[in-house]
C-alpha positions as CSV (number, residue, x, y, z in Angstrom):
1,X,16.3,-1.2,-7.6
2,X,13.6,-3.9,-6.3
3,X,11.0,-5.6,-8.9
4,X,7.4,-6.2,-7.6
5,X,8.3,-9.9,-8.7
6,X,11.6,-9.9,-6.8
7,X,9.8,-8.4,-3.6
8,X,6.9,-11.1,-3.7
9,X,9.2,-14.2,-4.1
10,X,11.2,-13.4,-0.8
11,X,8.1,-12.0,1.2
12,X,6.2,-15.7,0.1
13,X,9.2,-18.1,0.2
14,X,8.5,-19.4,3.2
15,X,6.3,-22.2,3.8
16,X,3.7,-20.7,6.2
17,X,3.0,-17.7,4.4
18,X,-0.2,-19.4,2.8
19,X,-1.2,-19.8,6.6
20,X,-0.2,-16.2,7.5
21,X,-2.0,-14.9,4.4
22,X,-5.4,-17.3,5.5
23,X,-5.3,-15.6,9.5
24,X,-5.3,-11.9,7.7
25,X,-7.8,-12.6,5.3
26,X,-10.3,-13.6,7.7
27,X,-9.4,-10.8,10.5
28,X,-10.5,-8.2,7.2
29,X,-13.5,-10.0,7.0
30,X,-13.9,-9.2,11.0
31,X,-14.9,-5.6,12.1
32,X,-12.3,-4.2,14.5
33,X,-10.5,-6.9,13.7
34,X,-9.4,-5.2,10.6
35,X,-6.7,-2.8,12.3
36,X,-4.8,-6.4,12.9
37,X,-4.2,-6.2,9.6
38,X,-3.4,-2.8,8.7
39,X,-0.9,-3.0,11.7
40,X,0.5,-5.9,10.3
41,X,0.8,-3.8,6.7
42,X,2.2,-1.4,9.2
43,X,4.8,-3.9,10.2
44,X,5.7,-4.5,6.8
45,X,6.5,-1.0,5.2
46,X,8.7,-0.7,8.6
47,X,10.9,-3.5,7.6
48,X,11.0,-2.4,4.2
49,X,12.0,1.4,5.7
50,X,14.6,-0.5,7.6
51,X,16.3,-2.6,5.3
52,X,15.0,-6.2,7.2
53,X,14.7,-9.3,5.4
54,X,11.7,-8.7,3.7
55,X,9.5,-11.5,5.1
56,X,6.1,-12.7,6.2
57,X,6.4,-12.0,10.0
58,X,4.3,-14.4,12.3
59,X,1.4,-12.8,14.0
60,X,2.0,-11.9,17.3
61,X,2.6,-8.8,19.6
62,X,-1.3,-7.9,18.9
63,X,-1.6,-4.6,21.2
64,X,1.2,-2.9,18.8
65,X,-0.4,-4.7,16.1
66,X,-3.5,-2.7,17.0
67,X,-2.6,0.4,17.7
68,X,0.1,0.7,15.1
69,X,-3.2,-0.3,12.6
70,X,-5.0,2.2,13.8
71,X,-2.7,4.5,12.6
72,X,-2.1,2.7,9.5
73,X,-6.1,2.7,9.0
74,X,-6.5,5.8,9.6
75,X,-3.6,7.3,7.0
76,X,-5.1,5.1,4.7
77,X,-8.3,6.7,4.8
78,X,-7.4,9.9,4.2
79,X,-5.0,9.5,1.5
80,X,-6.4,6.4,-0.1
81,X,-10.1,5.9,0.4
82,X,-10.5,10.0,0.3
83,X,-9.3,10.7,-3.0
84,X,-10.4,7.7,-4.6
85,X,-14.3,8.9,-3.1
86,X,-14.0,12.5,-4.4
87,X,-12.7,11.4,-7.5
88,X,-15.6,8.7,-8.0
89,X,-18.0,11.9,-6.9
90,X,-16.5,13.8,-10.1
91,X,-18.4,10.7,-12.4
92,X,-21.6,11.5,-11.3
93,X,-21.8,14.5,-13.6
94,X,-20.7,12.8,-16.8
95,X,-23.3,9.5,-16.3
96,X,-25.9,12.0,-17.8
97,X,-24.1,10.8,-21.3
98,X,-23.8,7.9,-22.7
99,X,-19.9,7.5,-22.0
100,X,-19.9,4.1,-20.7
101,X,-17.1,2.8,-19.0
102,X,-15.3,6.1,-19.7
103,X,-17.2,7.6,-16.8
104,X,-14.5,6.4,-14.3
105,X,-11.6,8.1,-16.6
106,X,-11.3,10.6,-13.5
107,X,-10.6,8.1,-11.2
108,X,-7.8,6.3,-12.9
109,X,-5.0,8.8,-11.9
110,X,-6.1,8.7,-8.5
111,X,-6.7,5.1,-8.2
112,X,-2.8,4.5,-9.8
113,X,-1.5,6.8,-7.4
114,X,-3.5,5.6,-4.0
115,X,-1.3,2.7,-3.3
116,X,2.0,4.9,-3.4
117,X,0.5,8.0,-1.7
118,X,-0.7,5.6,1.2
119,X,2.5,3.8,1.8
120,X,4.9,7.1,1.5
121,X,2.6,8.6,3.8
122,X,2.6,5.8,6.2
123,X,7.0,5.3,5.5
124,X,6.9,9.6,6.6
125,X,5.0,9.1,9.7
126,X,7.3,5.8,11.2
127,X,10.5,8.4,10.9
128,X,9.1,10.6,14.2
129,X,5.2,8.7,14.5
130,X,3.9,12.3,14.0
131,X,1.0,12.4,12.2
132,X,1.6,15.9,10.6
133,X,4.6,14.2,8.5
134,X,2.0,11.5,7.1
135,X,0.4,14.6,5.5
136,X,3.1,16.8,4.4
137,X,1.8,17.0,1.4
138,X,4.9,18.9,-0.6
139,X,7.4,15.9,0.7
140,X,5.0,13.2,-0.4
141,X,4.6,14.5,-3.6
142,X,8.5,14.3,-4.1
143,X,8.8,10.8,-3.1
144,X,6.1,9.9,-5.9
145,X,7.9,12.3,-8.5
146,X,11.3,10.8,-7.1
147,X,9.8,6.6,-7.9
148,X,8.6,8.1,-11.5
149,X,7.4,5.5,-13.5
150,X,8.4,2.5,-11.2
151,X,5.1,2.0,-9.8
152,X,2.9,2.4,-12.9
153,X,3.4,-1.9,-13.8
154,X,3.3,-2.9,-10.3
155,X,0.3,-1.1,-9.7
156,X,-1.7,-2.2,-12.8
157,X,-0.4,-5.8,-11.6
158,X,-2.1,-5.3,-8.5
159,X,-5.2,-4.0,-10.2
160,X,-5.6,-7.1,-12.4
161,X,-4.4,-9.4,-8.7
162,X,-7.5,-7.9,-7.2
163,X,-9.6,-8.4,-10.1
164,X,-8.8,-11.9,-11.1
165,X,-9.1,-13.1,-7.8
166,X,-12.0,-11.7,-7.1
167,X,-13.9,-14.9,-5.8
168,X,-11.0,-14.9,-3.1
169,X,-11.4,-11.5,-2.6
170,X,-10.0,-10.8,1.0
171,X,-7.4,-13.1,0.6
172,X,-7.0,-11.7,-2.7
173,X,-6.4,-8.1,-1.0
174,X,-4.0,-9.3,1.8
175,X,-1.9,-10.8,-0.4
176,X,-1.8,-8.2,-3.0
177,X,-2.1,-5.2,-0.3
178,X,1.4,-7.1,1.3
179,X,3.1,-7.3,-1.7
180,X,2.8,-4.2,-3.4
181,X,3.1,-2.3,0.1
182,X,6.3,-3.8,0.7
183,X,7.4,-3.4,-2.7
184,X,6.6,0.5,-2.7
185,X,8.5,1.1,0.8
186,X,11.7,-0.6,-0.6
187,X,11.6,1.5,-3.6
188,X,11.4,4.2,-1.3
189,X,14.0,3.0,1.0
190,X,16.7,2.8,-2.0
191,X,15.4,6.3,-3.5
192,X,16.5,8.0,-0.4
193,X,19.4,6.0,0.2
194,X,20.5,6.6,-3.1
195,X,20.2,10.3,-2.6
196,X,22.2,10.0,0.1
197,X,25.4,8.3,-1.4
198,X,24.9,11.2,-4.0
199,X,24.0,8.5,-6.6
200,X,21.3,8.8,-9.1
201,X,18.6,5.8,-8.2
């Protein structure tokens, strides 16, 4: 079973993934230019589903680049940004008290699960590119229940990546958007290969 760590150490051994890292930080800064980046993300999780090297590709092929983000974008939104905006909607009842911090208990299910739900969805739809598997709901939910507690670290790792480096922030969220997407596709990848062989992951 891959390690977050394991994962990050190939996909940044090479020397030009600072470089790599530097071009998609700055197209996130760029509107438009930000489905670049989710088509590179795209790129990734396809690798991962595949069983490639896991790698820093170079950029390049920008057409697929940008359509495949669009797709990547727009799965995101839906089962990322969505949830995580309904669940911050939930807080607004509870700042009447004096709860503090505690206000944003609701979102922390939804925020540890985002990640996960966006790359399953994402590894569904690259099977047949049909959109309707990205949101079959029923099979998504079985791939998280299937990973159990193996993205509960990785993910808080990510949360504290984002929020220690937050003066770097869009380089920040390549980086840690890159690694933990890659890392959640491989998990998936040896989960349903696993399956297959009849052998318990």
């Amino acid at each position: 079973m891959p390690t977050l760590e394991l994962v990050c150490k190939r996909l940044f051994a090479d020397s030009p993934w600072f470089l790599k890292c530097i071009v998609g930080a700055l197209l996130l800064v760029i509107p438009i230019a930000q489905f670049f980046v989710f088509g590179y993300l795209y790129a990734l999780i396809e690798r991962a589903r595949r069983g490639d090297t896991v790698i820093l590709p170079d950029w390049g092929e920008w057409k697929r680049l940008f359509y495949d983000g669009i797709v990547a974008f727009v799965i995101f939104l839906v089962l990322g940004v969505l949830p995580i905006a309904v669940a911050w909607l939930l807080t607004l009842p509870l700042r009447v008290f004096d709860f503090g911090v505690f206000v944003y208990l609701p979102m922390v299910p939804v925020v540890m699960v985002a990640g996960p739900l966006v790359v399953a969805g994402i590894y569904q739809y690259q099977k047949r590119e049909q959109y309707a598997d990205a949101f079959r709901f029923q099979v998504l939910g079985a791939m998280l229940r299937s990973a159990q507690s193996r993205f509960v670290l990785p993910t808080l790792a990510l949360i504290g990546l984002l929020v220690a480096g937050y003066p770097l922030m869009t380089f920040t969220v390549f980086v840690a958007m890159a690694g933990s997407w890659t890392y959640y596709a491989a998990t998936y990848r040896i989960i349903e290969e696993s399956r297959r062989s009849g052998i318990k992951p």
